[in-house]
N, C-alpha and C positions, 0 to 999 in steps of 0.2 A: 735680601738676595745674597747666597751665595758664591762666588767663584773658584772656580778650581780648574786646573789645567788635568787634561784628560787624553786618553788616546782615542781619535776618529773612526770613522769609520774603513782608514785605509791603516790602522794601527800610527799614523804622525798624530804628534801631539796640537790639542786644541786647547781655547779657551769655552769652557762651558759655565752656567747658573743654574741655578735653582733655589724656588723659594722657601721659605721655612716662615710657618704661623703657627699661631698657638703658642706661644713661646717656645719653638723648636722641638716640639714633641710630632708636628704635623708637616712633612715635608713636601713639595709638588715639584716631582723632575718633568721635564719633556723630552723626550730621548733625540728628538731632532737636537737638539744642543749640544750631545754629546755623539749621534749617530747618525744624523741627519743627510740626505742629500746634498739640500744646500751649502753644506759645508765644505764639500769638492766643485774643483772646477768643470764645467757641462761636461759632460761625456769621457769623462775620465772615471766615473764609479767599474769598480768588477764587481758584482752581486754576486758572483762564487765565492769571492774571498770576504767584502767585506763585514764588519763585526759589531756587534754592541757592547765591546769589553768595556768602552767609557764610558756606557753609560749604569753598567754597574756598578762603575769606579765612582758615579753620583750616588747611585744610593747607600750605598757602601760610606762617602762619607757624612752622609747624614742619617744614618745608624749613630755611628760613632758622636755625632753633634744631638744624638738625644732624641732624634726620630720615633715615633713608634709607630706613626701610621704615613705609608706612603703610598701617595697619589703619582701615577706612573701615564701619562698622554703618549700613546706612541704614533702619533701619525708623522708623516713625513721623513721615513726610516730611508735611507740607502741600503739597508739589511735585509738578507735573508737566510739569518742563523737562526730562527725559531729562539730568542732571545739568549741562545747558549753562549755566545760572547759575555756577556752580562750575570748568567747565572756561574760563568766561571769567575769574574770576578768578584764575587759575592762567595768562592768559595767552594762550588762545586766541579767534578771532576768527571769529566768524559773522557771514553778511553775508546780506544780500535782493539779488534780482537785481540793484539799482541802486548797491551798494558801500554801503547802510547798515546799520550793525548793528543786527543783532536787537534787540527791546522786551525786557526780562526776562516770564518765564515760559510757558508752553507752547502757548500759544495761536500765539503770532507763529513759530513752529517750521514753522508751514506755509507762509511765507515764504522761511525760509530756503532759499540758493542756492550760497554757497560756505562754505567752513572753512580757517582758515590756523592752521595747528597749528607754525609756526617759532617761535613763543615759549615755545609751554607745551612744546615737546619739548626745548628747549634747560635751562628749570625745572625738568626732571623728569629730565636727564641723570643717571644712578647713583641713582634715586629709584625703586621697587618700593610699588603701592597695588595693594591687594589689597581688593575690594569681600565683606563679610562680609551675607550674606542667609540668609533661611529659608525663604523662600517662591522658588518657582519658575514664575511668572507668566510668558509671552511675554511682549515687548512691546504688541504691538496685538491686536486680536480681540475675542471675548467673555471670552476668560480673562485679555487683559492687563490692562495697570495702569492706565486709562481705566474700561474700562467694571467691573473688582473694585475698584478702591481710591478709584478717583475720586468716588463719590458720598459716601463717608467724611469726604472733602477739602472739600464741598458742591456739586459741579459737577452740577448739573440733566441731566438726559437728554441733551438738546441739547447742553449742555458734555462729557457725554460724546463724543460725536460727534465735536464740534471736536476734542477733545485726540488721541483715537485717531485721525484722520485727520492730524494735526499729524504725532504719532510716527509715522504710516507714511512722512509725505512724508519726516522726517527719518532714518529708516533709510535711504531711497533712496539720499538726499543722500549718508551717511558712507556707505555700502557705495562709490559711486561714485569718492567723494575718497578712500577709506583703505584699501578692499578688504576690508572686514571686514562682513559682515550680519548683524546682531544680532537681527533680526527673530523667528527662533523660537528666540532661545537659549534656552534654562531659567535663568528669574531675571532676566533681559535687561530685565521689566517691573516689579521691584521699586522700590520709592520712586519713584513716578512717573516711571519709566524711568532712571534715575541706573545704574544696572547697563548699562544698552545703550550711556549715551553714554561714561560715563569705556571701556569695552569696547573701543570702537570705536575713542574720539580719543583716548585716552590710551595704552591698551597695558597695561591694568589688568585684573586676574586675578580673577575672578566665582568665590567658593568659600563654601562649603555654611557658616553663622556658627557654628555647632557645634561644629564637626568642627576650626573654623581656631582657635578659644577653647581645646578641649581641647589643640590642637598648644600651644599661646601657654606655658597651665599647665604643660604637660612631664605630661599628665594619667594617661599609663602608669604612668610610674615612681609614681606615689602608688599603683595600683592594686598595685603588690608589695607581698605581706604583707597584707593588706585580707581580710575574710571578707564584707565584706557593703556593696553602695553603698548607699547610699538620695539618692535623687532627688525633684526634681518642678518642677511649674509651675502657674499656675491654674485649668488645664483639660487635661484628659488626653481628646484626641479626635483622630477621625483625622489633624489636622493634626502631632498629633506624632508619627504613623509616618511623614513624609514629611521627617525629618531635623532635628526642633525639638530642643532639648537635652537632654530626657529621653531620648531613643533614641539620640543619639548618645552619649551617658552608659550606656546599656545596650548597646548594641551593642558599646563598648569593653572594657566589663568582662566581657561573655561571651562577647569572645577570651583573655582572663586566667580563664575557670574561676571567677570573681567575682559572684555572686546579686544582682539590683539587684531594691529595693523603692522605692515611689514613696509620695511625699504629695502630694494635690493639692486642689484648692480644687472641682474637681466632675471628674466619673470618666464620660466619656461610652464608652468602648475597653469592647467584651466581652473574655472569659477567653481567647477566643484571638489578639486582636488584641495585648493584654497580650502571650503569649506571643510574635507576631511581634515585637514591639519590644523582646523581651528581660526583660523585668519579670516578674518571679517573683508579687507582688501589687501593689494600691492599695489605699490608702488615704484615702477622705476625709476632709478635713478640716473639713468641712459636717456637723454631725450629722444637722441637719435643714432642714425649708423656713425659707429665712431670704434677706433682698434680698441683695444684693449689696455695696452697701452698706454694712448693716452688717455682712455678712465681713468686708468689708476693713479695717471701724473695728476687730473685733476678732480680725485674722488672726493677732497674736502668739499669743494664749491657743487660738487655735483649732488653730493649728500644733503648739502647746508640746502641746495633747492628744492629737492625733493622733499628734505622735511617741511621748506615753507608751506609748496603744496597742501601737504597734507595738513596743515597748521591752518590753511586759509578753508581745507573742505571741511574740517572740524566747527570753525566759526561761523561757516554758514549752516552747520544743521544745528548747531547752538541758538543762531541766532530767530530760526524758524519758533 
């Protein structure tokens, strides 16, 4: 793990990581560490302003530490700059009609008028970022990342408005300069647009975060020999037929002839949706009505039971 002090997403400085394998030729940022919500106090974020500059300032320095392939998670942004915090500190230049550079964060995005990517393409020479998402949001619209994610970030109705008008000007913009329209990609509107821009100005590969995790793990070869997965996440709902980890963890092992069972913190999937995503059963790990809260105060003991469960319904079809 690396550490490096970085600016937030309100421009104050943080501490951020990120890790580095393969003997530092292979780096994995999470931009929540350098951009993330959680890193301001509740309801103090402004989604107009704030930026991903730190989290360029991560990949940025593990370029420098020998990187050649980075792996980029962006869920949990407080941003909604379409990654252009990030792709400026990595060297690229956004300007307003009059040759001055953009304000950081997403708002000022409707200004923008040019982009001069000779620096950051020269930084990125023999450099491979691969943007890892789950969610496959447009860019703009009612399903993009303005008007789903932005009120999360605290942008008022209105700030809706702004930001999703910002990112459309800013598609224009890069489709014009780069030739690339990000506009209805799938996922293009993840982390407040951070998929559309690294997409577009960088030349960075938008892949399912799953599916790119299992690749990472070498996660077939563990499935030889294996009789049974068991998976899970906090919530088993439709959001996980649409590529979140349990399914891609299902769907892998029943190409291997491999039974995956699931624990999860609440089980909203009927028996056949279970079946489309591959999972043989679930299991809650909730016995009962209880806050949230306190699950998560006692997710150990709550987990540890739930697996016995399933430990004891195992032993008895064994035992038949």
């Amino acid at each position: 793990m690396i550490s490096r002090e970085v600016h937030g997403p309100d421009g104050k400085l943080v501490n951020a990581s990120y890790g580095q394998l393969s003997g530092g030729s292979l780096a994995v940022i999470e931009l929540a560490q350098a951009s993330g919500l959680a890193l301001l106090p509740s309801g103090t974020n402004d989604p107009l302003t704030a930026t991903t500059y730190g989290t360029g300032e991560l990949i940025g320095n593990a370029i420098e530490r020998g990187a050649r392939r980075i792996i980029l998670a962006i869920g949990g942004s407080a941003t909604n700059d379409a990654g252009v915090g990030a792709l400026t500190a990595l060297g690229a230049v956004f300007t307003d009609a009059e040759g001055r550079p953009l304000s950081p964060g997403g708002e000022a995005l409707s200004s923008l008028a040019n982009i001069d990517t000779t620096a950051l393409h020269k930084r990125l020479t023999g450099v491979t970022i691969e943007i890892a998402s789950d969610v496959r949001n447009p860019l703009c619209g009612p399903g993009g990342a303005s008007a789903v994610y932005g009120p999360q970030k605290g942008a008022s109705p209105k700030d809706v408005r702004t930001l999703d008008d910002a990112l459309r000007h800013f598609a224009d913009v890069t489709a014009a300069a780069t030739g690339v329209d990000v506009r209805d990609v799938p996922g293009a509107g993840a982390a407040g647009g951070v998929g559309a821009g690294f997409l577009a100005v960088s030349g960075a590969l938008l892949r399912p975060g799953a599916e790119l995790v299992l690749e990472v793990l070498d996660f077939d070869r563990h499935l030889s020999g294996a009789d049974i997965v068991v998976t899970g996440e906090g919530k088993l709902d439709r959001q996980t037929l649409v590529g979140k980890a349990p399914y891609a963890v299902a769907q892998a092992a029943r190409a291997r002839g491999v039974p995956t069972v699931a624990i999860a913190g609440a089980i909203e999937c009927s028996a056949a949706e279970l079946d489309e995503a591959g999972i043989a059963c679930a299991i809650p790990a909730v016995p009962g009505p209880m806050s949230v809260e306190e699950a998560m105060q006692r997710s150990e003991d709550l987990v540890t039971a739930a697996s016995e469960m399933l430990a004891r319904a195992l032993r008895l079809r064994l035992s038949r």
